[in-house]
N, C-alpha and C positions, 0 to 999 in steps of 0.2 A: 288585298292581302291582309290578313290577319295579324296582329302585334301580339308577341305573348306576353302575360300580364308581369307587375308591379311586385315581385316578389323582395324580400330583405336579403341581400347577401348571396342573392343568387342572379348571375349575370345568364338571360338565354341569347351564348353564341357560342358558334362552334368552337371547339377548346378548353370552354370555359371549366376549372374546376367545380367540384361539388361531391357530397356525399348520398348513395345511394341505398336503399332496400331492396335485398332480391327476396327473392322467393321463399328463400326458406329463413327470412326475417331477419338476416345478419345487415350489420351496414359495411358497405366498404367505399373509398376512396375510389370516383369515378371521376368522367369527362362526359362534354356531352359530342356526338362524332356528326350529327344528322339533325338538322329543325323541321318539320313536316306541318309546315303553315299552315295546307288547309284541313287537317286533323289535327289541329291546336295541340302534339304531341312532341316528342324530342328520342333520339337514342341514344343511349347511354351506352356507354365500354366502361367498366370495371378495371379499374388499373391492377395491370400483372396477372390477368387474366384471358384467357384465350376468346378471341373474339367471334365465337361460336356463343358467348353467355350473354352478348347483348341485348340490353332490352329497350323499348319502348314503353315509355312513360308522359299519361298525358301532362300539360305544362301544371296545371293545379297538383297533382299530385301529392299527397301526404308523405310519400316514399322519399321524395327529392327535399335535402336540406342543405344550407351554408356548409363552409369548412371553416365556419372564425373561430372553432377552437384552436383548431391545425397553424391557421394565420395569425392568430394571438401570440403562440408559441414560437413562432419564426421570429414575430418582429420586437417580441421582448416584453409585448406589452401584456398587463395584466389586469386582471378585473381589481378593481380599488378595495382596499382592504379597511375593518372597521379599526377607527382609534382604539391604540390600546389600551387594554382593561386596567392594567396596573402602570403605577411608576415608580421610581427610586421612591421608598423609604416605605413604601405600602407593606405590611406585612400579610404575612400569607402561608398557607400550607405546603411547604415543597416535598416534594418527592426524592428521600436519600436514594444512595446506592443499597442500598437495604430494602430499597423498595416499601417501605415505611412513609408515612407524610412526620412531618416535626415542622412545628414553628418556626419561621426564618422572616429576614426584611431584604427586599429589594434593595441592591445597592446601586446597579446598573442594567439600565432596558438601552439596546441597541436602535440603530435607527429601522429596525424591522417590526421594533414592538415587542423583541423577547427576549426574556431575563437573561442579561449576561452573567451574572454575578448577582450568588443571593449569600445572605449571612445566618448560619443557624442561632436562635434566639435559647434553645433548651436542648438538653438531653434526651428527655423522655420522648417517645412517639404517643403521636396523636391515633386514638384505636376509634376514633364516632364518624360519625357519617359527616362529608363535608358540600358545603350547601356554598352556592356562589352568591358576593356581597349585594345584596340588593340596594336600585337604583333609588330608592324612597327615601332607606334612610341613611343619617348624615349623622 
């Protein structure tokens, strides 16, 4: 009997979650209902879809992918976010309720990394093109 192969995030047994490609190129949330060992293929049932759309897809398939976006989102976990850019006292160009940028300083970054609390520095608004601080210089 044949094993079907080593794929990332995709478990082949009957049950098992996964996301699929039909036919006319959409993906939807499947299962797989059927293993067909000696055509190293599987069939698939589209959730909430009437089991007339079933399809058969061989195990390599490019159609068949994980659901670890869908399981990221259950379990709370998130992709690791970069260090934030700014911190307290960094000045910077904010964006009034004017929809305007004006000079301000960072007074408080949350533990998310985003300005709680900024402090406007001027009156005037800033009218030029605003260009992000580069890492070279100091």
């Amino acid at each position: 009997m044949k094993t079907p192969p080593e794929r990332s995030g995709i478990t082949f047994e009957v049950g098992a979650q996964l996301e699929a490609r039909d036919r006319h190129k959409n993906w939807y949330t499947a299962s797989i209902e059927k293993i067909d060992y000696d055509k190293e293929r599987v069939l698939i049932h589209y959730r909430q879809w009437s089991r007339r759309h079933d399809e058969w897809f061989p195990w390599s398939s490019p159609y068949l992918r994980p659901m670890e976006r869908i399981s990221l989102r259950r379990q709370g976990l998130r992709q690791p976010r970069p260090p934030p850019m700014f911190g307290s006292g960094s000045r910077v160009l904010a964006c009034w309720t004017d929809c305007r940028f004006y000079p301000a300083k960072i007074l408080r970054v949350n533990k998310d990394g985003e300005c709680e609390e900024a402090k406007g520095q001027s009156h005037r608004p800033f009218l030029g093109t605003c260009r992000a601080p580069s890492s070279t210089r100091r």
